[in-house]
C-alpha positions as CSV (number, residue, x, y, z in Angstrom):
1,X,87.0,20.2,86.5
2,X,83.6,20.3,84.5
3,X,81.5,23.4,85.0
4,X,78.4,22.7,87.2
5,X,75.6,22.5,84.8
6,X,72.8,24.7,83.7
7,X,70.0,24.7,85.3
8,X,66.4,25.7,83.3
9,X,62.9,24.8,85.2
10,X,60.1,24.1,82.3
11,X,57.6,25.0,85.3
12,X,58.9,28.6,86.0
13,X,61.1,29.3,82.8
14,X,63.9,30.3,85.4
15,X,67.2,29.8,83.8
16,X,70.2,29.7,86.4
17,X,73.9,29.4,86.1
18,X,74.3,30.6,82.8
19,X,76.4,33.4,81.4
20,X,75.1,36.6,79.4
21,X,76.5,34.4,75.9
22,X,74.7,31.2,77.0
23,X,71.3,33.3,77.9
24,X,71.1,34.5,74.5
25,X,71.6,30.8,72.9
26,X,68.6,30.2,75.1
27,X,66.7,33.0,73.7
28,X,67.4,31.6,70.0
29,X,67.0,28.0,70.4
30,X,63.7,28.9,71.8
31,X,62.8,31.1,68.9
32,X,64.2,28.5,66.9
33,X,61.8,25.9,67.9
34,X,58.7,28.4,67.9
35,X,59.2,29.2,64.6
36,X,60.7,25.7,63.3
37,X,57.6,23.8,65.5
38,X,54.9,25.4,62.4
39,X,56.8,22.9,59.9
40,X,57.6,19.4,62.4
41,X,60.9,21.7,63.6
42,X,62.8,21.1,59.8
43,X,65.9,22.5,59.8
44,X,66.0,23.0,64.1
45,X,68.7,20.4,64.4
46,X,71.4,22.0,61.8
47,X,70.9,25.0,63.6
48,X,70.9,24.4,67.0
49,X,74.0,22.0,66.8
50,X,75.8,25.3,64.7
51,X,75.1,27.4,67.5
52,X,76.1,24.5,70.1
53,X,79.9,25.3,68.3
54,X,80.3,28.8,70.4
55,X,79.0,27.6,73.6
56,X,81.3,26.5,76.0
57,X,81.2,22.7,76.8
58,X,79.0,22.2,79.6
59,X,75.8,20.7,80.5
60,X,72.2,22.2,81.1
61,X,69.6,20.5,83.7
62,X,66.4,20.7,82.7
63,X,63.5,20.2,85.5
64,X,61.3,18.3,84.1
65,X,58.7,18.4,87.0
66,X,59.4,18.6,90.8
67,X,60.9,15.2,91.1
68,X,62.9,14.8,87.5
69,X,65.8,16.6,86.3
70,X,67.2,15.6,82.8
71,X,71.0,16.4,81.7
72,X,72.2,16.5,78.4
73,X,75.1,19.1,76.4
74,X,74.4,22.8,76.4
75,X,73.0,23.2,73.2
76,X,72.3,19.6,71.7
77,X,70.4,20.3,69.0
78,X,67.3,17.2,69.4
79,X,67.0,18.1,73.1
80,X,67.5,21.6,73.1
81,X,63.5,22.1,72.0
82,X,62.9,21.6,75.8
83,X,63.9,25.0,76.4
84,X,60.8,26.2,74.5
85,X,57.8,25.7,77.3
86,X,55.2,25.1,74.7
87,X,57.0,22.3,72.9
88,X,56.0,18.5,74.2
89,X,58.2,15.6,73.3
90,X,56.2,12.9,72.1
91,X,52.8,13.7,73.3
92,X,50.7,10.5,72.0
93,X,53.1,8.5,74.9
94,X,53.0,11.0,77.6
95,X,49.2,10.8,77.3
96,X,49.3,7.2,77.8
97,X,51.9,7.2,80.6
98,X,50.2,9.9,82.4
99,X,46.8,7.8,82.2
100,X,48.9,5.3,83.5
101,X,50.3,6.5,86.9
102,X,48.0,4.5,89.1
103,X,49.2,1.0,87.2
104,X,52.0,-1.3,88.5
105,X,53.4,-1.1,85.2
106,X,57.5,-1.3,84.1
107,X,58.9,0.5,81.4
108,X,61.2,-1.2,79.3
109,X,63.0,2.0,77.3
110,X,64.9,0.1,74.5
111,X,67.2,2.7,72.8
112,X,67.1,5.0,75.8
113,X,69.6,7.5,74.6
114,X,69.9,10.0,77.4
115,X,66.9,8.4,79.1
116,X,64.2,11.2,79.1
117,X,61.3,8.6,79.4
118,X,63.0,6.6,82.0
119,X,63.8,10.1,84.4
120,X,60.1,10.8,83.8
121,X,58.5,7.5,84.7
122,X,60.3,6.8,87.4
123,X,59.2,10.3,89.1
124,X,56.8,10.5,91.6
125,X,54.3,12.8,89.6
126,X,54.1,9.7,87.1
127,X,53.6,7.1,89.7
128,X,57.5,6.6,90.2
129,X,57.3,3.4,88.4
130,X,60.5,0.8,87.8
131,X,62.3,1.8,84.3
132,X,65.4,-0.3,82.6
133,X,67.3,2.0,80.6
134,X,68.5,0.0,77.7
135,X,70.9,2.1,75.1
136,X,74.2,0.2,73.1
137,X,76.3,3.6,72.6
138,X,79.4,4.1,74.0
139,X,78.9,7.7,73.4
140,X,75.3,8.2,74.6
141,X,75.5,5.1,77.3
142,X,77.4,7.8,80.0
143,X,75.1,10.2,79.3
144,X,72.0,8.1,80.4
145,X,73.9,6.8,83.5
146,X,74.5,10.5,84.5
147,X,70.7,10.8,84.0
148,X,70.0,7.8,86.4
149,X,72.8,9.3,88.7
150,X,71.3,12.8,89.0
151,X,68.0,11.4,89.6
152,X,69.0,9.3,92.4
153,X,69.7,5.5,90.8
154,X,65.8,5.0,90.8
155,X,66.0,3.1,87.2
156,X,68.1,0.8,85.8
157,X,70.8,1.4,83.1
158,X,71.9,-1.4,80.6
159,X,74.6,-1.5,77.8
160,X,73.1,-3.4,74.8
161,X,71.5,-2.9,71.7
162,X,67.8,-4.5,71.5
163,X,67.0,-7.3,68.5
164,X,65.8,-11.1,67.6
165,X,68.3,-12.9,69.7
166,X,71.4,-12.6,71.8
167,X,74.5,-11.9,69.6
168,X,77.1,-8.6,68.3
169,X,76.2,-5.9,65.9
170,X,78.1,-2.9,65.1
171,X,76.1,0.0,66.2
172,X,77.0,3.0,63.9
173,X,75.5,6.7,62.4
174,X,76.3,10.5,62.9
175,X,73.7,11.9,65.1
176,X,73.3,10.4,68.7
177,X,69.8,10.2,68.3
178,X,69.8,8.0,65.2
179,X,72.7,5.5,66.2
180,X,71.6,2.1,64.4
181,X,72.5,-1.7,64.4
182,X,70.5,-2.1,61.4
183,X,73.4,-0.5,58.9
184,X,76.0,-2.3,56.9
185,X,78.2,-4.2,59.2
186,X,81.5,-2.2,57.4
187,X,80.4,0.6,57.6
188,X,83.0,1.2,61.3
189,X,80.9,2.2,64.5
190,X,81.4,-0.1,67.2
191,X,80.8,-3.4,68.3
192,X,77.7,-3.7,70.9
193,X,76.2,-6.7,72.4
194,X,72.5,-7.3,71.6
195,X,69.8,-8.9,73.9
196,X,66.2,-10.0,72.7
197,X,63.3,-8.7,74.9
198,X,62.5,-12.3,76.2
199,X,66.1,-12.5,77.4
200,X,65.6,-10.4,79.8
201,X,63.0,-12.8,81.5
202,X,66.0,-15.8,80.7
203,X,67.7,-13.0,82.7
204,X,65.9,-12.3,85.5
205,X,65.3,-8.6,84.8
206,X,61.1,-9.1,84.5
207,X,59.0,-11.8,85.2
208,X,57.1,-13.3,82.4
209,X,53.8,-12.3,84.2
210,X,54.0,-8.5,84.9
211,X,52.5,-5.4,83.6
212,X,55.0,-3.5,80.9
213,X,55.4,-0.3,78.5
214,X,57.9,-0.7,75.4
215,X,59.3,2.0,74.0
216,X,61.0,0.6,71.1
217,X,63.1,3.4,69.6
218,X,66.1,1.3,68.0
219,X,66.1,3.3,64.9
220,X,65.3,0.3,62.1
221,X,65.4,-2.9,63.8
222,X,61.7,-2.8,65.5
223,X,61.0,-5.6,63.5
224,X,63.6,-7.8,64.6
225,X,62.8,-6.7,68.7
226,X,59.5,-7.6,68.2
227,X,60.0,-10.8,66.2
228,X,62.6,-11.6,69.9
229,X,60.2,-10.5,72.2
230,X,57.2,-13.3,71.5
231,X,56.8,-14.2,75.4
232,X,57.0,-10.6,76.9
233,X,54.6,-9.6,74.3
234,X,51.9,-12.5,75.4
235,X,52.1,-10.8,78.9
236,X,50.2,-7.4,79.8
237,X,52.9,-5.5,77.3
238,X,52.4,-2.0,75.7
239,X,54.7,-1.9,72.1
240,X,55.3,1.8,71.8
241,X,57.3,1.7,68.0
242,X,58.7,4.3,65.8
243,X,57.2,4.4,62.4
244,X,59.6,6.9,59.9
245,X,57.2,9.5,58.3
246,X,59.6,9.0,55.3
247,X,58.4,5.1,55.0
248,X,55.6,5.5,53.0
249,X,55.2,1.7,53.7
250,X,54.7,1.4,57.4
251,X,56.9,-1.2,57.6
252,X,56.1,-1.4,60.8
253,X,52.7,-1.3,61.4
254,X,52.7,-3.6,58.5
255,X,54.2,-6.1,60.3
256,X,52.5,-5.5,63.3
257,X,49.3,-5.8,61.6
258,X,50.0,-9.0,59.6
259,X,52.0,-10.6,61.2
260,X,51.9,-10.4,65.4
261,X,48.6,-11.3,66.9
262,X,48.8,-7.5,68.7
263,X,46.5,-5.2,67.7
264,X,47.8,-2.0,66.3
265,X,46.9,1.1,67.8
266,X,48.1,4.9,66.8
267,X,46.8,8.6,68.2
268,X,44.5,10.0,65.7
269,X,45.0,14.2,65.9
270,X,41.8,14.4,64.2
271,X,39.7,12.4,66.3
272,X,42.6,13.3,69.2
273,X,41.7,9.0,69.9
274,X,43.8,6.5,70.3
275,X,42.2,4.4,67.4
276,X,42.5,0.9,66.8
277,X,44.1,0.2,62.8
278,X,42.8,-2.1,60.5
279,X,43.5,-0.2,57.6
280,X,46.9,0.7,56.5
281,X,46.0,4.3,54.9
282,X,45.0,6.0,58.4
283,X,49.1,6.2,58.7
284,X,49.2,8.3,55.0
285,X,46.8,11.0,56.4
286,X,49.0,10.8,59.8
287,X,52.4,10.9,59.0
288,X,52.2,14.3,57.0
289,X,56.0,15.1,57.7
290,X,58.9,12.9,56.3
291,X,61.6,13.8,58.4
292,X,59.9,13.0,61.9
293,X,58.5,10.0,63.6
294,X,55.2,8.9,64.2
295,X,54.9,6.4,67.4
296,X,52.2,3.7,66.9
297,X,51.0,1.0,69.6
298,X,50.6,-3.1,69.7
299,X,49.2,-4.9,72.6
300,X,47.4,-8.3,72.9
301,X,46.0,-7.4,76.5
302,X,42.6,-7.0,77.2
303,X,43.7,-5.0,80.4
304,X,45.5,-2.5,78.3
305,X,43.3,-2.3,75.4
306,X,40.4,-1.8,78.7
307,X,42.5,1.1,79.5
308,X,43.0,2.9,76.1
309,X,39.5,2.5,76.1
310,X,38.9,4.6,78.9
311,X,41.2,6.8,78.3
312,X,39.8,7.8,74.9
313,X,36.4,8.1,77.4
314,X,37.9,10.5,79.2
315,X,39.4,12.4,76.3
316,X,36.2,12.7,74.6
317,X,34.1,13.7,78.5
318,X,37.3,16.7,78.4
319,X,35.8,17.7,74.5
320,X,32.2,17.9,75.3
């Protein structure tokens, strides 16, 4: 019978559950990602997944907030950063989900992985909105269902892989967090089915009319979802797309840009704005580190681009 899990509240810092070998992993993955955060946490991954070796095969709850609690391996060397108070996961998104509690909004999290974002949306302290889960690994797809289980079934979980139309892939790579269908078909993995976005309306999952957040994180084929996901993206959508700080490109926001009538939008650190792009080069002052991501924005809705605008209102009134 598995060990119950870990338990580690971000709020408090209380760790419970854990023996005297497992609180000392804590102490170093936190120091770890302290010291690792002053250079985009290079090298924190190796690390952490060498230490993961010793530990005992269990899993850690982290409390996310009162009414969220997100599950993954002792030790997991992308998540374990959440041990370390200080560190926020993809801040340029939180700010915008956060500004968006009081919205009747549903997030569509395409390559959920262990579903951090959809635990987080759907809890009450985020306006406990509705959340599809969408993730095409056999190896990460229990982990996200455990996720929805421990937090009560509020969100949805789905088996696919997101891209231009409804079909196969083979879904492959070494780290959980970089599984890809965009790869060389022979290169082994296994085979997933794939859905376009605007299937899910053919589906019945969303109506073509509602309020949605995309978190498109399907690690090379952003293109192709957004080329399949024409109709959803004429509604009140939110794209929230990976950029690779190693593309020098911005394939992307290229294509974004050039191509979709959405206007691209991406959190400026400097101006701490979410600015509106019309020039490629913003994203080479931006993306200073090669081996992270850098999330960037489309929408074609004057609601949403009415919110962004207030938000960054707000942002500046905090400044003064």
């Amino acid at each position: 019978m598995a060990q119950a899990p870990i338990q580690f509240d971000r709020a408090s810092g209380a760790l419970e559950g854990a023996n005297l070998w497992e609180r000392t992993a804590a102490l170093a993955l936190v120091t770890g990602s302290k010291i690792s955060s002053h250079f985009s946490h290079m090298g924190y991954i190796a690390c952490a997944n060498l230490l993961r070796r010793t530990l005992p095969e269990r899993n850690i709850a982290i409390r996310l907030n009162p009414d969220a609690v997100f599950e993954f391996p002792y030790g997991d060397g992308y998540w374990s950063k959440l041990l370390n108070r200080s560190y926020n996961y993809e801040d340029e998104l939180e700010l915008l989900f956060a500004d968006s509690i009081d919205v009747d909004y549903t997030l569509l999290d395409c390559g959920a992985n262990y579903g951090y974002w959809s635990v987080l949306v759907s809890s009450r302290p985020f306006g406990s909105h509705k959340a599809i889960a969408i993730e095409p690994s056999g190896q990460n797809y229990p982990k996200l269902a455990n996720n929805a289980r421990v937090n009560g079934n509020r969100f949805e979980t789905m088996k696919c892989a997101i891209g231009a139309a409804r079909g196969t892939a083979r879904l492959s790579g070494t780290k959980h967090e970089a599984f890809s269908i965009a790869g060389d078909p022979s290169a082994g993995g296994e085979e997933v089915s794939v859905i376009a976005l605007d299937n899910l309306i053919d589906d019945g999952k969303v109506a073509a009319t509602g309020k949605y957040l995309i978190k498109l994180d399907v690690e090379g084929v952003e293109i192709e979802a957004i080329k399949g996901g024409a109709r959803l993206l004429e509604a009140d959508s939110v794209i929230m797309c990976e950029e690779h700080g190693s593309d020098r490109s911005h394939a992307v926001s290229r294509f974004i840009l050039e191509q979709t009538p959405l206007k691209l939008i991406v959190f400026d650190p400097r101006s701490n704005r979410m600015e509106t792009v019309t020039e490629l080069s913003i994203l080479d002052r931006i993306k200073v580190s090669t081996h992270v991501g850098y999330n960037v924005f489309g929408t074609a809705s004057a609601f949403w681009q009415d919110r962004i605008d207030a938000l960054n209102a707000k942002t500046a009134r905090r400044m003064q």
